[in-house]
PDB file of N, CA, C and O in Angstrom:
ATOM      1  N   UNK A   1      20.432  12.551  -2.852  1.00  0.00           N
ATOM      2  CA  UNK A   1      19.968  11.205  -3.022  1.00  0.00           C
ATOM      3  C   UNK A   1      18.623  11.139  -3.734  1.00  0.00           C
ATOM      4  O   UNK A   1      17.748  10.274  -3.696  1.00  0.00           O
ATOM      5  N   UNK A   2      18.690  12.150  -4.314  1.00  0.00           N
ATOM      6  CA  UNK A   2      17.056  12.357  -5.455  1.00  0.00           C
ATOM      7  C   UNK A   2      16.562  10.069  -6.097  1.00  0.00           C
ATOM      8  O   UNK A   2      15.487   9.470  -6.065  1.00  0.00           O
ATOM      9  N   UNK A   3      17.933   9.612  -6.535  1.00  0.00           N
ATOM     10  CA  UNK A   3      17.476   8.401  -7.192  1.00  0.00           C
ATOM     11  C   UNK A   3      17.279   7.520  -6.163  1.00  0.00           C
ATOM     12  O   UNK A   3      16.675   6.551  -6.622  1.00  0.00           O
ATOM     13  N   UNK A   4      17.520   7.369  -4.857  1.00  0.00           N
ATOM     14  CA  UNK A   4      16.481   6.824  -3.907  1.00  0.00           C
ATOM     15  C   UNK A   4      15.779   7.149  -3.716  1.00  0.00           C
ATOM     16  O   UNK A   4      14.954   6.283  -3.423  1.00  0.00           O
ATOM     17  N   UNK A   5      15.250   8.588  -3.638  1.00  0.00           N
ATOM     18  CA  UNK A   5      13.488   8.609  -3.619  1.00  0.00           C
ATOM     19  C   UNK A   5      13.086   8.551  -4.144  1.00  0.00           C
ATOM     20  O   UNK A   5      11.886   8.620  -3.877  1.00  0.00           O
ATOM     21  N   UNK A   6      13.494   8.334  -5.693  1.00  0.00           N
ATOM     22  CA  UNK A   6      12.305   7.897  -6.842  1.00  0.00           C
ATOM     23  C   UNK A   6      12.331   6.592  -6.827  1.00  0.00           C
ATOM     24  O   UNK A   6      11.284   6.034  -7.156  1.00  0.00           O
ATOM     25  N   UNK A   7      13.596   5.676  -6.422  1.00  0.00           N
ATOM     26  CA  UNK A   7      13.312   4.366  -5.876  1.00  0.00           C
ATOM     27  C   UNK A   7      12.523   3.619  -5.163  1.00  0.00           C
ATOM     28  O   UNK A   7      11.914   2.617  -5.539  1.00  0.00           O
ATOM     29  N   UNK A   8      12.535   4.195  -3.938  1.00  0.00           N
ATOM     30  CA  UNK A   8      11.864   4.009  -2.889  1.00  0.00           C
ATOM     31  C   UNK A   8      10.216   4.620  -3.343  1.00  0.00           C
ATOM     32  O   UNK A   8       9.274   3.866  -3.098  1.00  0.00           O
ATOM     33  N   UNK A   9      10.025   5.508  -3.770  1.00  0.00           N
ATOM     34  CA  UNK A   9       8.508   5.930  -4.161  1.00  0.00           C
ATOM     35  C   UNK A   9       7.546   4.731  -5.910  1.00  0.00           C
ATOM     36  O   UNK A   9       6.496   4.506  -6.513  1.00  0.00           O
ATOM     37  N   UNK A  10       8.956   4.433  -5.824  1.00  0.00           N
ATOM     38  CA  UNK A  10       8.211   3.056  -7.141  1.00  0.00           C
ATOM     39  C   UNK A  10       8.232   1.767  -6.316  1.00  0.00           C
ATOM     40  O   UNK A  10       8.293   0.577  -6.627  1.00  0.00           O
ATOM     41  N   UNK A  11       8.179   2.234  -5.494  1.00  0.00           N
ATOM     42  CA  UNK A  11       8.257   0.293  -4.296  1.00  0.00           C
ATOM     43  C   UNK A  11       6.818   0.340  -3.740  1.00  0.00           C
ATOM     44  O   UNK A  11       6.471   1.173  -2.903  1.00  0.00           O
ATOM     45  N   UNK A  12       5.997  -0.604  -4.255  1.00  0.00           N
ATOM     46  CA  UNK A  12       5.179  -0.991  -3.346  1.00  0.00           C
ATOM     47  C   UNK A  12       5.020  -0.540  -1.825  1.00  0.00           C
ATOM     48  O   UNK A  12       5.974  -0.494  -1.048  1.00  0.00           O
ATOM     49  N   UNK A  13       3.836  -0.243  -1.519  1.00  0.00           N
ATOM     50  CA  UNK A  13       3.698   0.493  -0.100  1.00  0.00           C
ATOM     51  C   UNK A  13       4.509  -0.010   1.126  1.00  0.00           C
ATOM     52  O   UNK A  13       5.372   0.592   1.764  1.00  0.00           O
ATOM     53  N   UNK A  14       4.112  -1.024   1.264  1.00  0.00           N
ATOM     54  CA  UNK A  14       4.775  -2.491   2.459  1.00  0.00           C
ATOM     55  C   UNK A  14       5.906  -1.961   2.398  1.00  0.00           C
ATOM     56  O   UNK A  14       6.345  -1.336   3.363  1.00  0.00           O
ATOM     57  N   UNK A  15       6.587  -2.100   1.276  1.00  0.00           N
ATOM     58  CA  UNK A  15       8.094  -2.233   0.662  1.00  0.00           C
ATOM     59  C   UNK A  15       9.055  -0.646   0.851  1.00  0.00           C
ATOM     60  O   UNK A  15      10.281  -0.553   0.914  1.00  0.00           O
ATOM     61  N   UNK A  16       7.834   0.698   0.919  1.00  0.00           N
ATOM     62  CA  UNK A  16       8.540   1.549   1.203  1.00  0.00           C
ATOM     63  C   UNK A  16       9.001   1.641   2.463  1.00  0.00           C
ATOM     64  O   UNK A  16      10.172   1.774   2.819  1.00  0.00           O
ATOM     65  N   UNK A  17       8.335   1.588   2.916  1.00  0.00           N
ATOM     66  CA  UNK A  17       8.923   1.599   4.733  1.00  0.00           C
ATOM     67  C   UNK A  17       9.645   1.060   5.493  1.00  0.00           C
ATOM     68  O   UNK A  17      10.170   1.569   6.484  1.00  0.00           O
ATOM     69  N   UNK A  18       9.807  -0.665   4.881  1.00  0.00           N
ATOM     70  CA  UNK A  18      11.196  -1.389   4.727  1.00  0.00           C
ATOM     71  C   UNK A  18      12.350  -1.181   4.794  1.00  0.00           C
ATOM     72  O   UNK A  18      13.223  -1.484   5.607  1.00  0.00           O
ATOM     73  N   UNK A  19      12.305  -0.223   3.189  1.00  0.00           N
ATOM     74  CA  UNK A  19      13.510   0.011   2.735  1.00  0.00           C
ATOM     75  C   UNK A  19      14.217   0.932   3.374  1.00  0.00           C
ATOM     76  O   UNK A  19      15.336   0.876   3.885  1.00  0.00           O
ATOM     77  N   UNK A  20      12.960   2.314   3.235  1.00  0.00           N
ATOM     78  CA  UNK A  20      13.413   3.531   4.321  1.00  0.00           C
ATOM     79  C   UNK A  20      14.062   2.967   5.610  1.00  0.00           C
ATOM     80  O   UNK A  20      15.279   3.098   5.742  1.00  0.00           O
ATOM     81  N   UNK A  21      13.366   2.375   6.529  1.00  0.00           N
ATOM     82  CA  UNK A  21      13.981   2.130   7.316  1.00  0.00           C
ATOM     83  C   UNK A  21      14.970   0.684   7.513  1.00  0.00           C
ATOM     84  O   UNK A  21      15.127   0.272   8.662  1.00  0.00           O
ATOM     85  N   UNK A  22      15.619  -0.054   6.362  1.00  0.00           N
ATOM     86  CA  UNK A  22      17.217  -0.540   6.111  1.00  0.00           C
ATOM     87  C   UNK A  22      17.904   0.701   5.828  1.00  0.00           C
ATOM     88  O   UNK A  22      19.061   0.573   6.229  1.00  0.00           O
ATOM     89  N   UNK A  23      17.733   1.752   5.361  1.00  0.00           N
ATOM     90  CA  UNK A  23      18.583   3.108   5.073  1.00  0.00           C
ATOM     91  C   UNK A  23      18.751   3.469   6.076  1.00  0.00           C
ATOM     92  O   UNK A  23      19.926   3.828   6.143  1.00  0.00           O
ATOM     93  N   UNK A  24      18.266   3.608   6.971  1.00  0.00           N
ATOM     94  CA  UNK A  24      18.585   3.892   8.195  1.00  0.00           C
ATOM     95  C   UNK A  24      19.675   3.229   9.149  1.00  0.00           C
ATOM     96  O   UNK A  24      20.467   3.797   9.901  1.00  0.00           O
ATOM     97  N   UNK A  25      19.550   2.293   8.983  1.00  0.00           N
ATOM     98  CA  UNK A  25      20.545   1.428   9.481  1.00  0.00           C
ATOM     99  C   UNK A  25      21.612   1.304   8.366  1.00  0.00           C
ATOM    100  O   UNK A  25      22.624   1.807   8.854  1.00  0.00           O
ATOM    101  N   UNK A  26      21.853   0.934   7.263  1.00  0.00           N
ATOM    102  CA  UNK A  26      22.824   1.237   6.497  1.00  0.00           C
ATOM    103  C   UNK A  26      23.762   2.125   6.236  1.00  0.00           C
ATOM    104  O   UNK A  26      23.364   3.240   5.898  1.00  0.00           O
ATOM    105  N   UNK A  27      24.988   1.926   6.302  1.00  0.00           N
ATOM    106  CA  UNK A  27      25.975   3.046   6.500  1.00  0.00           C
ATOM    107  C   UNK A  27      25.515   4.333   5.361  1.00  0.00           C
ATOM    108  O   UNK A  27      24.512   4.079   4.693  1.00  0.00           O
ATOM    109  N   UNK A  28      26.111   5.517   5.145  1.00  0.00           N
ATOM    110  CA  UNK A  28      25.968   5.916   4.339  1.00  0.00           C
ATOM    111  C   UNK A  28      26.672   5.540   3.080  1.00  0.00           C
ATOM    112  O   UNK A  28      26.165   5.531   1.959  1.00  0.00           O
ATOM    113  N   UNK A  29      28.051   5.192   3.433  1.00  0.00           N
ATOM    114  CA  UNK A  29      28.923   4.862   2.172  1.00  0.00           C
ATOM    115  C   UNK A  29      28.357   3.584   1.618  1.00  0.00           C
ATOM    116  O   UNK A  29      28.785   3.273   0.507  1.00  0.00           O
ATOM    117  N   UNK A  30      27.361   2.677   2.249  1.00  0.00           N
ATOM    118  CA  UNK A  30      26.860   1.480   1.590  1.00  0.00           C
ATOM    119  C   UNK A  30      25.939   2.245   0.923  1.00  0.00           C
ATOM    120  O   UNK A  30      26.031   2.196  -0.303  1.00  0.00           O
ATOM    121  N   UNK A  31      24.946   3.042   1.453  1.00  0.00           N
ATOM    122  CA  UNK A  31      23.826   3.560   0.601  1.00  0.00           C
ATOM    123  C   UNK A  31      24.092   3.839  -1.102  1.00  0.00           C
ATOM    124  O   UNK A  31      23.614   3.494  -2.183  1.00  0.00           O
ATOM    125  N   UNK A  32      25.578   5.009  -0.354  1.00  0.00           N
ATOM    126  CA  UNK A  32      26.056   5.209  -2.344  1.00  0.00           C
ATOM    127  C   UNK A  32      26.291   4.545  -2.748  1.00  0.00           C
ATOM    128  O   UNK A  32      26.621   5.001  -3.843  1.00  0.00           O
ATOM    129  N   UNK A  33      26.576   2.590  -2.794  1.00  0.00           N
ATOM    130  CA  UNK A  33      26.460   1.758  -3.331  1.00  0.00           C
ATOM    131  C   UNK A  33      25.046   1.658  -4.392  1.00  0.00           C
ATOM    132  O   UNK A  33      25.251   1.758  -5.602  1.00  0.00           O
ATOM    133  N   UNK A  34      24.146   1.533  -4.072  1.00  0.00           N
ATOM    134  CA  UNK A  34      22.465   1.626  -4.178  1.00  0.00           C
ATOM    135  C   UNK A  34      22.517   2.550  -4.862  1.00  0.00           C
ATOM    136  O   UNK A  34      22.607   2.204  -6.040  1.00  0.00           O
ATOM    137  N   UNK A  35      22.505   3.710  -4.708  1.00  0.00           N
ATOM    138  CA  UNK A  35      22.468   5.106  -5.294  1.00  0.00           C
ATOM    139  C   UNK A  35      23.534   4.804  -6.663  1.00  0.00           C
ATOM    140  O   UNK A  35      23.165   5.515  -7.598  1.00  0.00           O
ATOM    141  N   UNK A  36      24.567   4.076  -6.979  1.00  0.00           N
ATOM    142  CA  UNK A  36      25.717   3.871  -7.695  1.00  0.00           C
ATOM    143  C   UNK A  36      24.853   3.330  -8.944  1.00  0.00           C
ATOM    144  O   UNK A  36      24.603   3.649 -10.107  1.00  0.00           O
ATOM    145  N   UNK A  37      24.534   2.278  -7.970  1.00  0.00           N
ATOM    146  CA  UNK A  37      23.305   0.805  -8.744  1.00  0.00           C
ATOM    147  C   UNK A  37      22.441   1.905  -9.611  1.00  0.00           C
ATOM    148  O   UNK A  37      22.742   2.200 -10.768  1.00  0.00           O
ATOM    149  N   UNK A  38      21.156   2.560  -8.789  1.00  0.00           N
ATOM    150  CA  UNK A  38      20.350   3.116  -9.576  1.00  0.00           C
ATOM    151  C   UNK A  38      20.918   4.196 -10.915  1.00  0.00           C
ATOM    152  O   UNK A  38      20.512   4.147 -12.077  1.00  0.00           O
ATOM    153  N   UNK A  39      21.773   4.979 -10.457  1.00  0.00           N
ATOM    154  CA  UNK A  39      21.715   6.057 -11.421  1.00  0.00           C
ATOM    155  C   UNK A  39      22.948   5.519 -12.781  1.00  0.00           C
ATOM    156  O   UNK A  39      22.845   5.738 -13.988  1.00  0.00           O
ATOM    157  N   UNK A  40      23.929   4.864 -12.131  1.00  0.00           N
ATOM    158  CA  UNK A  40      24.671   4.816 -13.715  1.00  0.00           C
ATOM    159  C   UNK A  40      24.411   2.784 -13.628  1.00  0.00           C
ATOM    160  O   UNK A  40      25.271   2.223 -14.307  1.00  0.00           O
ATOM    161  N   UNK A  41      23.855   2.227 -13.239  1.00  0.00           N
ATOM    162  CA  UNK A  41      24.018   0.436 -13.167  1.00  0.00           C
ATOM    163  C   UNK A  41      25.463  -0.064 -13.126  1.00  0.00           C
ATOM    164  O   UNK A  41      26.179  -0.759 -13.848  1.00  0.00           O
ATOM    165  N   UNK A  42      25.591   0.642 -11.875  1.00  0.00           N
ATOM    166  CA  UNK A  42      26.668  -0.458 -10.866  1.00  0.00           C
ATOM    167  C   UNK A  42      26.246  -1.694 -10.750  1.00  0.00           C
ATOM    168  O   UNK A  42      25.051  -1.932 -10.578  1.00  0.00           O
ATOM    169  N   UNK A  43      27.272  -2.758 -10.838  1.00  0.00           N
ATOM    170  CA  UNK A  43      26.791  -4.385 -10.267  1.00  0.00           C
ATOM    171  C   UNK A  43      27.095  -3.844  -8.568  1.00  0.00           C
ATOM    172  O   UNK A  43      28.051  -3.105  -8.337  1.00  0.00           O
ATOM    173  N   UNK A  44      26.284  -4.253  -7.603  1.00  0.00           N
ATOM    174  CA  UNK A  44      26.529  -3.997  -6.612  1.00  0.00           C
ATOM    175  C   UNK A  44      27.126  -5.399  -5.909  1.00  0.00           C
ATOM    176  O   UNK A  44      26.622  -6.490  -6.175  1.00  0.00           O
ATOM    177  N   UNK A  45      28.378  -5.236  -4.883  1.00  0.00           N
ATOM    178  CA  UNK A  45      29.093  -6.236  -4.606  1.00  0.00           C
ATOM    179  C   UNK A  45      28.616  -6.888  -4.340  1.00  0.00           C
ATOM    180  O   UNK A  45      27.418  -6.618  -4.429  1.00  0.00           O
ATOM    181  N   UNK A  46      28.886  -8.185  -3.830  1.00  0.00           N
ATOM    182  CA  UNK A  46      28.198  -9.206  -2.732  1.00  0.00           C
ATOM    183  C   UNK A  46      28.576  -9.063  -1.283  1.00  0.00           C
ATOM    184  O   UNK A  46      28.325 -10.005  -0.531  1.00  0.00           O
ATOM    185  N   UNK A  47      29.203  -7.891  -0.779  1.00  0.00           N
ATOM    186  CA  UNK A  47      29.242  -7.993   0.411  1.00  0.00           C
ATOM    187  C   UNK A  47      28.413  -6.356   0.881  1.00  0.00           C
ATOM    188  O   UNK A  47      27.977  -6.119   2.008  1.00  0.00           O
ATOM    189  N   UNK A  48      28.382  -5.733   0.112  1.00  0.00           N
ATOM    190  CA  UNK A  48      27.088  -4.847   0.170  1.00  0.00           C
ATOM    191  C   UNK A  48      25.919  -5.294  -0.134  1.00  0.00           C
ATOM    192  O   UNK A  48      25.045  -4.558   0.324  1.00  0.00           O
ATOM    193  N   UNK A  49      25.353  -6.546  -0.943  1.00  0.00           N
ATOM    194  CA  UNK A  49      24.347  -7.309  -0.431  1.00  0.00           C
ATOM    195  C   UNK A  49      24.153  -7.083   0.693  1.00  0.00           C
ATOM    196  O   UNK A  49      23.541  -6.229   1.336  1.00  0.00           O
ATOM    197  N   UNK A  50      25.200  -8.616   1.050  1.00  0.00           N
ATOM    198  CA  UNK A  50      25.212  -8.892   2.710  1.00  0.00           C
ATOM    199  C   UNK A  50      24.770  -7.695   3.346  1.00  0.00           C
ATOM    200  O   UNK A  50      23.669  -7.800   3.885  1.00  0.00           O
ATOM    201  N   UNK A  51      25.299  -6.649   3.425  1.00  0.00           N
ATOM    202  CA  UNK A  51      25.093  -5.780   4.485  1.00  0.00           C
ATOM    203  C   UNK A  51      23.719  -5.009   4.617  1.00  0.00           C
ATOM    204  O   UNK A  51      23.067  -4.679   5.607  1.00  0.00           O
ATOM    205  N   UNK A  52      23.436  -4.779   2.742  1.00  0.00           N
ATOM    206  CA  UNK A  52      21.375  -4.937   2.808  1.00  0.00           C
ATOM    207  C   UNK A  52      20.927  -5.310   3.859  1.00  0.00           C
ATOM    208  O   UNK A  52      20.601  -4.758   4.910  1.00  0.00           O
ATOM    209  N   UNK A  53      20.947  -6.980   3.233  1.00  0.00           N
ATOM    210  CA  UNK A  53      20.176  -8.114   3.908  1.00  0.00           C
ATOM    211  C   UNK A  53      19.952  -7.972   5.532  1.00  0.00           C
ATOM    212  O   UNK A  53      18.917  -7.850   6.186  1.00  0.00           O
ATOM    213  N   UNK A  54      21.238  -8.033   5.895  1.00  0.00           N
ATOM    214  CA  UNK A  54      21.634  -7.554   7.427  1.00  0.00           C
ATOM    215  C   UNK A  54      21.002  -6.428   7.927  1.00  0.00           C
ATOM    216  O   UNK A  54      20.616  -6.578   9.086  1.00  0.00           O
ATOM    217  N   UNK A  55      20.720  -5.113   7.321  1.00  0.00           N
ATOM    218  CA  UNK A  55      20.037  -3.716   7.420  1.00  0.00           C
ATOM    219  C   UNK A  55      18.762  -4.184   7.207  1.00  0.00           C
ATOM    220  O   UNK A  55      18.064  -3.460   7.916  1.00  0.00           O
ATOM    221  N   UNK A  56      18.069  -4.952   6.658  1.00  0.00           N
ATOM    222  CA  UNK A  56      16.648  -5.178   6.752  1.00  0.00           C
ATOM    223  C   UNK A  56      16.184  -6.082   7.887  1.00  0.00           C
ATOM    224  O   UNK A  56      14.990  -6.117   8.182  1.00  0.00           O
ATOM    225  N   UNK A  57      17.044  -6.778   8.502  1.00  0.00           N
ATOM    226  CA  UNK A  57      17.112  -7.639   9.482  1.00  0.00           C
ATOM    227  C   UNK A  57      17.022  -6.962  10.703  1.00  0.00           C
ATOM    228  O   UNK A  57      16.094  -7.215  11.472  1.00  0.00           O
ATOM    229  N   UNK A  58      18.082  -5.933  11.036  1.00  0.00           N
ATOM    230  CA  UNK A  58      18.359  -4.865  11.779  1.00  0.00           C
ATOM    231  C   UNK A  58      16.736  -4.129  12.102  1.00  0.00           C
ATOM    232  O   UNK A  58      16.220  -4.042  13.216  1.00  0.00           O
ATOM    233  N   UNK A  59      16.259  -3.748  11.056  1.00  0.00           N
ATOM    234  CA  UNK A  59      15.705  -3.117  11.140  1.00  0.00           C
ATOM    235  C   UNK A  59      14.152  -3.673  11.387  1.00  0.00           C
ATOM    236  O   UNK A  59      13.058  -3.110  11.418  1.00  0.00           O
ATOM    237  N   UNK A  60      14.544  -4.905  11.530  1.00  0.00           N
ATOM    238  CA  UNK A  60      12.823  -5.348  11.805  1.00  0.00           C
ATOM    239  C   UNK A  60      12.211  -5.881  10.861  1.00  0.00           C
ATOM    240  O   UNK A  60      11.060  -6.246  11.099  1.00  0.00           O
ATOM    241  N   UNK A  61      12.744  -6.090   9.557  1.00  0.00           N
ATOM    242  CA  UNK A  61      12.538  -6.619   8.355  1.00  0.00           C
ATOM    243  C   UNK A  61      12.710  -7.501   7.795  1.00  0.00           C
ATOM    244  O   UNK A  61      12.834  -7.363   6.578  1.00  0.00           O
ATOM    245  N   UNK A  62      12.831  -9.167   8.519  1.00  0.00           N
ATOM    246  CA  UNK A  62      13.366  -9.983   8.058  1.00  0.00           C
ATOM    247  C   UNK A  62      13.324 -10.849   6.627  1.00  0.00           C
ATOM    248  O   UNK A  62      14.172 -11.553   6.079  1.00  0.00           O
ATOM    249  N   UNK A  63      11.900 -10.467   6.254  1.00  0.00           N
ATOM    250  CA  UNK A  63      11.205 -10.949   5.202  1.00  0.00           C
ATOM    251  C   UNK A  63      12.210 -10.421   3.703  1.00  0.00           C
ATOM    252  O   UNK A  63      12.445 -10.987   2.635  1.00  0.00           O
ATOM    253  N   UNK A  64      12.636  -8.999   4.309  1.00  0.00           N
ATOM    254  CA  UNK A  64      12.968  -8.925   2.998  1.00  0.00           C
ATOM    255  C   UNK A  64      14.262  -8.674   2.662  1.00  0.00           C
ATOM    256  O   UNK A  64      14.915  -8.312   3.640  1.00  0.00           O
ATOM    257  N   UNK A  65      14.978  -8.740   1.480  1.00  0.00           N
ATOM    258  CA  UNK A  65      16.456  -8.480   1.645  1.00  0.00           C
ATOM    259  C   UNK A  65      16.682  -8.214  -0.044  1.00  0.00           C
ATOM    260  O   UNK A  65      15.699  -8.309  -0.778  1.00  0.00           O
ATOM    261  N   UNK A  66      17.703  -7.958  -0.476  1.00  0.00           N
ATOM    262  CA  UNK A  66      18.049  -7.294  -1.701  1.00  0.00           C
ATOM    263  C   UNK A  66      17.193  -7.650  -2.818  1.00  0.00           C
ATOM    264  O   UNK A  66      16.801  -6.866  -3.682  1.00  0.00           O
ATOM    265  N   UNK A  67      16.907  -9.004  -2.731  1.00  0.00           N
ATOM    266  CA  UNK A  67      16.513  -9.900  -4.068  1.00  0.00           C
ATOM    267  C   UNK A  67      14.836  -9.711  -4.450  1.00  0.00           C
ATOM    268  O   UNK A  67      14.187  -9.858  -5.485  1.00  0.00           O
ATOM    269  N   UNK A  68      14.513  -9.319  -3.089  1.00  0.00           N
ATOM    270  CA  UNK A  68      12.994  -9.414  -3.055  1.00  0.00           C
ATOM    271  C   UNK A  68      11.799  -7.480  -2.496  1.00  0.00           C
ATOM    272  O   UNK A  68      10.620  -7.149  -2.374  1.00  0.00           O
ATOM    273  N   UNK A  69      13.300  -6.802  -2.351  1.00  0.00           N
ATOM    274  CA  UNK A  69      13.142  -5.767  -1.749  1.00  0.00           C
ATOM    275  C   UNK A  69      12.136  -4.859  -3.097  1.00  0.00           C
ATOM    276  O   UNK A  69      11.592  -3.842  -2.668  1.00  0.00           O
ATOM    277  N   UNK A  70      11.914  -5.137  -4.444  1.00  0.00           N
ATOM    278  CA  UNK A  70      10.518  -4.221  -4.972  1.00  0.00           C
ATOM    279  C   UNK A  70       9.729  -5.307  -5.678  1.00  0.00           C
ATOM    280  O   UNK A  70       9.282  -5.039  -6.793  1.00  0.00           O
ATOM    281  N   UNK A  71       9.471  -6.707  -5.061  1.00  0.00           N
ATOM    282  CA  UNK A  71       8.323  -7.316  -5.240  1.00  0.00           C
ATOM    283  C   UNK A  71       7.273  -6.929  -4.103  1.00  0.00           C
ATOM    284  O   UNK A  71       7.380  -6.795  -2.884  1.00  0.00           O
ATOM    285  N   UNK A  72       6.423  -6.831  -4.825  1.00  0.00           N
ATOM    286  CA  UNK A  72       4.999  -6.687  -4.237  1.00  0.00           C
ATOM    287  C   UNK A  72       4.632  -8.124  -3.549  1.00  0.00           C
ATOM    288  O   UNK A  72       4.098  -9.049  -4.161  1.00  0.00           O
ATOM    289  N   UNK A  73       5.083  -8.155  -1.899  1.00  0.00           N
ATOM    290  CA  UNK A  73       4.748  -9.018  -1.273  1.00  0.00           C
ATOM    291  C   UNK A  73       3.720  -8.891  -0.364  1.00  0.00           C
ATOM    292  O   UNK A  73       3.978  -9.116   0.818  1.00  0.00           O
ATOM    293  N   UNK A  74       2.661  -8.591  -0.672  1.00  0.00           N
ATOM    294  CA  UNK A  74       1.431  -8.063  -0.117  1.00  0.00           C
ATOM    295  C   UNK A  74       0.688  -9.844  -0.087  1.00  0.00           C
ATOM    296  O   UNK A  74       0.740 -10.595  -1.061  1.00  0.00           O
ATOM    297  N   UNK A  75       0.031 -10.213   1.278  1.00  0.00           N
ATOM    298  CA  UNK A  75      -0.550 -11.558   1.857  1.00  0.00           C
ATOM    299  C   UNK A  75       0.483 -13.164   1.212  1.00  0.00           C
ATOM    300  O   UNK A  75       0.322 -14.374   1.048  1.00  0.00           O
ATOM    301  N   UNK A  76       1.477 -12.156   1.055  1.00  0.00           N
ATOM    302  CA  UNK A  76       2.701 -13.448   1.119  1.00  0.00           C
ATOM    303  C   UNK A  76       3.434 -13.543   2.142  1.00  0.00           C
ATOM    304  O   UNK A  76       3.943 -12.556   2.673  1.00  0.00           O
ATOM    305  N   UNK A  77       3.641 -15.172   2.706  1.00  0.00           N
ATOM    306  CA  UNK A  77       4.396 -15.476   4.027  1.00  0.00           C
ATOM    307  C   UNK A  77       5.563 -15.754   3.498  1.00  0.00           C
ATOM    308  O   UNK A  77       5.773 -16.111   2.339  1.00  0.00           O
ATOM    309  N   UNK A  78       6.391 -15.578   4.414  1.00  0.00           N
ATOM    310  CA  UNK A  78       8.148 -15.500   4.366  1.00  0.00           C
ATOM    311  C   UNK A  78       8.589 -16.137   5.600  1.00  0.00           C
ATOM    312  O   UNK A  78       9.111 -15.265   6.294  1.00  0.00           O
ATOM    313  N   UNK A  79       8.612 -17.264   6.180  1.00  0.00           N
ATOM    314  CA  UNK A  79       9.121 -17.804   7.407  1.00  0.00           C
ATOM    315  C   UNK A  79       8.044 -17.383   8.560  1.00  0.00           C
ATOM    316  O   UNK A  79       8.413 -16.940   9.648  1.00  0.00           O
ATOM    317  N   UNK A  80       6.810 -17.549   8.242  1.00  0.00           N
ATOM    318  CA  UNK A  80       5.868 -17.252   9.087  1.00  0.00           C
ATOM    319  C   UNK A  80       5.274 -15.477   9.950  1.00  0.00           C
ATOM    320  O   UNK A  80       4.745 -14.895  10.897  1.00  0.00           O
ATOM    321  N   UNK A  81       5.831 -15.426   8.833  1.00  0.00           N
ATOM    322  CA  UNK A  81       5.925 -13.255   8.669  1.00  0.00           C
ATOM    323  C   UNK A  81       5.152 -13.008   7.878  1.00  0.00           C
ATOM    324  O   UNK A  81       5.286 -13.227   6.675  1.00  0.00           O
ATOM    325  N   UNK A  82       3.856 -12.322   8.612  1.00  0.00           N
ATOM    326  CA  UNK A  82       2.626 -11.976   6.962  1.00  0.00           C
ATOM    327  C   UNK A  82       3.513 -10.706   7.176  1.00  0.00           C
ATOM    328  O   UNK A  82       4.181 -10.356   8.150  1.00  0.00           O
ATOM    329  N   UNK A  83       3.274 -10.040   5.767  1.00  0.00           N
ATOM    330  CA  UNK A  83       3.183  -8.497   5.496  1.00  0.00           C
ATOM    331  C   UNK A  83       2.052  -7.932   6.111  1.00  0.00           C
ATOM    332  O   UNK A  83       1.099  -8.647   6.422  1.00  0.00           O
ATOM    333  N   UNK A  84       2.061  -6.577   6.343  1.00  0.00           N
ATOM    334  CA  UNK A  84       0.524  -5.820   6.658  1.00  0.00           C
ATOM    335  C   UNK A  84      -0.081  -6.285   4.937  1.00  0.00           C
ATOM    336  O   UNK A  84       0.434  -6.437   3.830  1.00  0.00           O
ATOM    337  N   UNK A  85      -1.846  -6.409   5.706  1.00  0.00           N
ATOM    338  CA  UNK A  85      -2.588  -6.507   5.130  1.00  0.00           C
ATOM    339  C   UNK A  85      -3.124  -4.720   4.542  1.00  0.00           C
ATOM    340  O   UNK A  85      -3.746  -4.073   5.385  1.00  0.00           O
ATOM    341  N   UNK A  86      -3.000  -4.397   3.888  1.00  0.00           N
ATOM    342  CA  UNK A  86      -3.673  -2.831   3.610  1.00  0.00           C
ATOM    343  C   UNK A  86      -5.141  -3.038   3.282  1.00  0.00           C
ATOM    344  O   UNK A  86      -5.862  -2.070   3.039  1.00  0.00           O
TER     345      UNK A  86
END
C-alpha cells in the first residue's frame, strides 16, 4: 500500500490521523478501492464513498468525509467541531 502512504503523508497534519484512522475501520477490500483511485484514477463508486464517510464517522471523525478529506481544515468549524489547533 506504498500509494497510501504517500497519500496520507501529502495530507495536512489534522487530516493525517483522520484518515489513518478511517483505514482502520475500513474494510480492506474498500481500502483497494482508494489505493485503485490513487495509483491508476479509478472513479471510485458511490457506495464506497458512503462507506468512507461512514469510516470517518466510526472513527471519531465526523467533520470529515471523502470530499473534504485533503483540505487543510485547520480553525475551521464543521457542525460545531473545531479541528486541533497546532
Amino acid at each position: 500500500m506504498p500509494a497510501l502512504v504517500d497519500f496520507i503523508e501529502k495530507l495536512p497534519a489534522n487530516n493525517q490521523i483522520a484518515f489513518g484512522q478511517m483505514l482502520n475501520v475500513l474494510s480492506e477490500d474498500d481500502a483497494g478501492f482508494i489505493e485503485d483511485y490513487l495509483i491508476i484514477g479509478s472513479n471510485l463508486p458511490g457506495n464506497i464513498i458512503n462507506k468512507i464517510n461512514q469510516a470517518f464517522i466510526k472513527a471519531g471523525f465526523p467533520q470529515f468525509n471523502w470530499d473534504n478529506c485533503q483540505m487543510d481544515t485547520s480553525n475551521m468549524c464543521f457542525d460545531s467541531w473545531f479541528d486541533e489547533i497546532e
